[in-house]
C-alpha positions in Angstrom: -35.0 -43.9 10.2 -36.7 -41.0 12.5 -33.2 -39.7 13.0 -32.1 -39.9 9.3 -35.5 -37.7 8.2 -34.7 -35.4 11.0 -31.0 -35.1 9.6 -32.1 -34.3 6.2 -35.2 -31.8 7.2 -32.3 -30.6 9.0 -30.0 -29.9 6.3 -33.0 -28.6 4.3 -33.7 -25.6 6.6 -30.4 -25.3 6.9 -29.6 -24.8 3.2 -32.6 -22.2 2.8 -31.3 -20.3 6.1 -27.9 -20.3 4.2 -29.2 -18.9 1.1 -31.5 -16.7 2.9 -28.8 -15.4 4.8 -26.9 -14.7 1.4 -29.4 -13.5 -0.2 -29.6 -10.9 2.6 -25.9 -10.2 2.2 -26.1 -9.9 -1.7 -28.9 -7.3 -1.1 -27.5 -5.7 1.7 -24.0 -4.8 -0.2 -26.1 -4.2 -3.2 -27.8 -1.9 -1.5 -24.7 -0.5 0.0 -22.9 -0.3 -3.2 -26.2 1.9 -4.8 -25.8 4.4 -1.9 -22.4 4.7 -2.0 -22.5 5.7 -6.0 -25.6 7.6 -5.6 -23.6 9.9 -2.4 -20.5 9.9 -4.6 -22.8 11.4 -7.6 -24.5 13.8 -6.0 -21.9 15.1 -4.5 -20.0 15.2 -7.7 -22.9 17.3 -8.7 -22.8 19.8 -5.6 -19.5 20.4 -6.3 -20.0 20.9 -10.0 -23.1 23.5 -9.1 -20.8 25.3 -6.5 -18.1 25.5 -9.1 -21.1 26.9 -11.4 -22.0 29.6 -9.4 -18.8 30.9 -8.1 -17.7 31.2 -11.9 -20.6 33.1 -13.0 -19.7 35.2 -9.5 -16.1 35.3 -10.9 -17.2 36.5 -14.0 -19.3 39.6 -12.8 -16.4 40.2 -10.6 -13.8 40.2 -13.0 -16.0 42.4 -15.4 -16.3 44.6 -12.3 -12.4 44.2 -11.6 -11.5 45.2 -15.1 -13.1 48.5 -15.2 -11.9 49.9 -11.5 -8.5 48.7 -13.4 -8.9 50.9 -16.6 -10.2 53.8 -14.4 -7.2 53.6 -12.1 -4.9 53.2 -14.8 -5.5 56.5 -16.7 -6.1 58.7 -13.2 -2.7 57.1 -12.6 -1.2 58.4 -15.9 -2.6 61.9 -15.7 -1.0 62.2 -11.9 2.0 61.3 -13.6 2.3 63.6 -16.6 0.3 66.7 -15.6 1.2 68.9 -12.6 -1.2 68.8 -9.9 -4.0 71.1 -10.8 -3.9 69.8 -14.1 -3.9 66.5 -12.8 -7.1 66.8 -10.8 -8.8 68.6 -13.3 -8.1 66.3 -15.9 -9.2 63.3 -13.7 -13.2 64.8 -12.4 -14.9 62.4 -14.7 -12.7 59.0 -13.8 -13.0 60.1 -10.1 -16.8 59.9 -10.8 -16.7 57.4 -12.7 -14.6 55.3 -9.6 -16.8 56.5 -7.1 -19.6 54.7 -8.9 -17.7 51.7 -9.3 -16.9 51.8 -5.3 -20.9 51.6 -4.8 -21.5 49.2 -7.5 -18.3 47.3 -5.4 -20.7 47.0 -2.8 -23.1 44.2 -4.5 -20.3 42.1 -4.9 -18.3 43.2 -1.1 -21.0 44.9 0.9 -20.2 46.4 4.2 -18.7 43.7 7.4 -19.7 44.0 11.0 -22.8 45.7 10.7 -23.9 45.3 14.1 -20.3 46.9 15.0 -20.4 50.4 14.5 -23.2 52.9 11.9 -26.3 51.6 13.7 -28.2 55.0 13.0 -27.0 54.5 9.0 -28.9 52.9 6.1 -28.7 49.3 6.5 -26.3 49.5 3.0 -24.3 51.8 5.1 -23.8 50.4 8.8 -20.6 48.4 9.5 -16.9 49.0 8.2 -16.9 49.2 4.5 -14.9 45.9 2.9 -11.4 46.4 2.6 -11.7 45.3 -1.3 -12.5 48.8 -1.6 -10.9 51.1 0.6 -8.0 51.4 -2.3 -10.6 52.4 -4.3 -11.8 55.2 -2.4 -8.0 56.6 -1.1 -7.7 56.8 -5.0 -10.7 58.9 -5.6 -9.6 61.2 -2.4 -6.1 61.9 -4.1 -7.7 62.6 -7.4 -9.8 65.3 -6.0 -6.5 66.8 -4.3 -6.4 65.1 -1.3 -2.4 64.2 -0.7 -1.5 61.4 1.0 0.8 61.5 4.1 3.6 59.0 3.1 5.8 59.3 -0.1 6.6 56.1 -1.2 10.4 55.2 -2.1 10.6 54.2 -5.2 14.7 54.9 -6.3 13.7 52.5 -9.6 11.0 55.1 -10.6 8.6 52.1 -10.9 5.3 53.8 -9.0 5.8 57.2 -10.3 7.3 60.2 -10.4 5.2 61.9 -7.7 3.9 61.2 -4.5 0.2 61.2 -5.8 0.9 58.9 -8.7 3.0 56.6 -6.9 0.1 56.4 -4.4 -2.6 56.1 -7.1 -0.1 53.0 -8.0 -0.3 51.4 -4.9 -3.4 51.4 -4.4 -4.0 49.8 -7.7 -1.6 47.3 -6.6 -2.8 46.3 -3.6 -6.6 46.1 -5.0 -5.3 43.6 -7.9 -3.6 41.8 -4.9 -7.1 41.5 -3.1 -8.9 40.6 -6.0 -6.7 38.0 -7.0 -6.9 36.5 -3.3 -10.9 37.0 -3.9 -11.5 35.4 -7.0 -8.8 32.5 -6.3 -7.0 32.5 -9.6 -4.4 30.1 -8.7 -6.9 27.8 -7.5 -9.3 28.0 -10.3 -5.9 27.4 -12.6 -5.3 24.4 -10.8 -8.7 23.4 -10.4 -8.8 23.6 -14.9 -5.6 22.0 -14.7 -7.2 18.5 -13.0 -10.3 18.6 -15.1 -8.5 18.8 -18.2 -6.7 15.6 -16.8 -9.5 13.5 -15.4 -10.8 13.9 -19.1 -8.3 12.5 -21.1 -6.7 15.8 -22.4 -3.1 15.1 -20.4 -0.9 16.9 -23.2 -3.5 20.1 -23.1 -3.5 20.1 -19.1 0.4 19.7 -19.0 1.0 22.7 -21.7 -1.6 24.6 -19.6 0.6 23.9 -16.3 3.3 25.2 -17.6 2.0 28.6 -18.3 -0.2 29.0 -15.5 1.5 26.9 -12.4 4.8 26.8 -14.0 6.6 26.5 -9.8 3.8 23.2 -9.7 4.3 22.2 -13.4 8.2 22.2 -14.1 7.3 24.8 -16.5 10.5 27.5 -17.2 11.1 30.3 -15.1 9.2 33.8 -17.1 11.9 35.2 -18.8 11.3 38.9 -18.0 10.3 42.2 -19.7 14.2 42.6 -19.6 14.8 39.5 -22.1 12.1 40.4 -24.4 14.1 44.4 -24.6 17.3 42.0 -25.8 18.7 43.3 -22.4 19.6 39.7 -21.6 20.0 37.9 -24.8 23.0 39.4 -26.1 20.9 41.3 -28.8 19.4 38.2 -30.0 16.1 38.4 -31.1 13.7 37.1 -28.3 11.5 33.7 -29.1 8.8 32.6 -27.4 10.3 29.1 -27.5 11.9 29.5 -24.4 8.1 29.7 -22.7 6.4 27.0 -25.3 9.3 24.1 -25.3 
């Protein structure tokens, strides 16, 4: 009888060890779970505030990037068109007008390895300015008359027809090459491109693909300035179906 009462007490603390043990376990990944979805949340969120504040950078940037662009392009053309003296005359107010944007550069791509070389400069000055913007400033050197000691081949007349303009040219190149790399516009394009899937819109995101990572979206080769001339159609007039098919 003893040993019966002692089986069941038994199996009584038994059964509440068992379900306090599960309860434990049902808390324990409960608890698990909650930190797990809270971590993946606000880390969704970090990422979506980083991605926040390197667009509003992009933006100023890009604002920035487009006026060093328009001031380029017409020193460029004047280089091009006028003779020298001309040329330089012609272009005082955009190589002003450049120089400023160099120093207004410097908020967005201040100076690198101050502690390197300018110690006895202004603290805005010390270091080796950012290579963003040495383009910049070669350009304003040739439009004050400076010339440049290499003459850049150019047989397909692409640059220039000058050693000064097809400098000014390079240089513009080469800073939309850096800013590009900067701003990571193939990233950011790819980057819209996933958002626009995760959200449902899988049509737009493929048709945006297409354009913008055609190599990563099957999207058709860019036809060419040539094809839209009728150089390569056979005289046909050009369509903009063979980009949106």
């Amino acid at each position: 009888m003893l040993g019966d009462q002692k089986t069941v007490l038994w199996c009584c603390l038994g059964g509440d060890v068992l379900q306090v043990l599960i309860g434990s376990g049902i808390a324990f990944i409960s608890a698990t779970c909650g930190w797990f979805i809270s971590h993946r949340w606000q880390l969704r969120n970090y990422r979506l505030a980083v991605d926040a504040d390197r667009a509003r950078w992009n933006q100023s940037v890009e604002r920035w990037a487009a006026e060093v662009i328009d001031v380029m392009t017409r020193m460029h053309a004047h280089f091009d068109h006028f003779d020298h003296q001309e040329a330089i005359e012609k272009s005082k107010e955009l190589a002003t007008s450049l120089s400023v944007l160099v120093d207004q550069g410097r908020l967005y791509f201040p100076n690198v390895m101050r502690d390197l070389y300018g110690e006895e400069k202004q603290q805005s000055r010390q270091g080796y300015r950012s290579a963003v913007l040495d383009p910049l400033v070669a350009a304003v050197k040739v439009s004050q008359g400076v010339q440049p000691e290499f003459d850049l081949p150019d047989t397909k007349r692409k640059y220039g027809d000058n050693r000064n303009s097809k400098a000014l040219r390079l240089y513009l190149n080469a800073f939309l090459s850096l800013v590009e790399r900067v701003l990571l516009v193939e990233a950011s394009h790819q980057k819209l491109v996933a958002r626009l899937s995760e959200v449902g819109n899988r049509e737009e995101a493929q048709q945006l693909r297409r354009l913008l990572c055609p190599a990563a979206g099957g999207g058709p080769v860019p036809p060419g300035h040539r094809y839209w001339l009728g150089q390569e159609s056979g005289r046909q007039i050009p369509s903009d179906s063979v980009i949106l098919k």
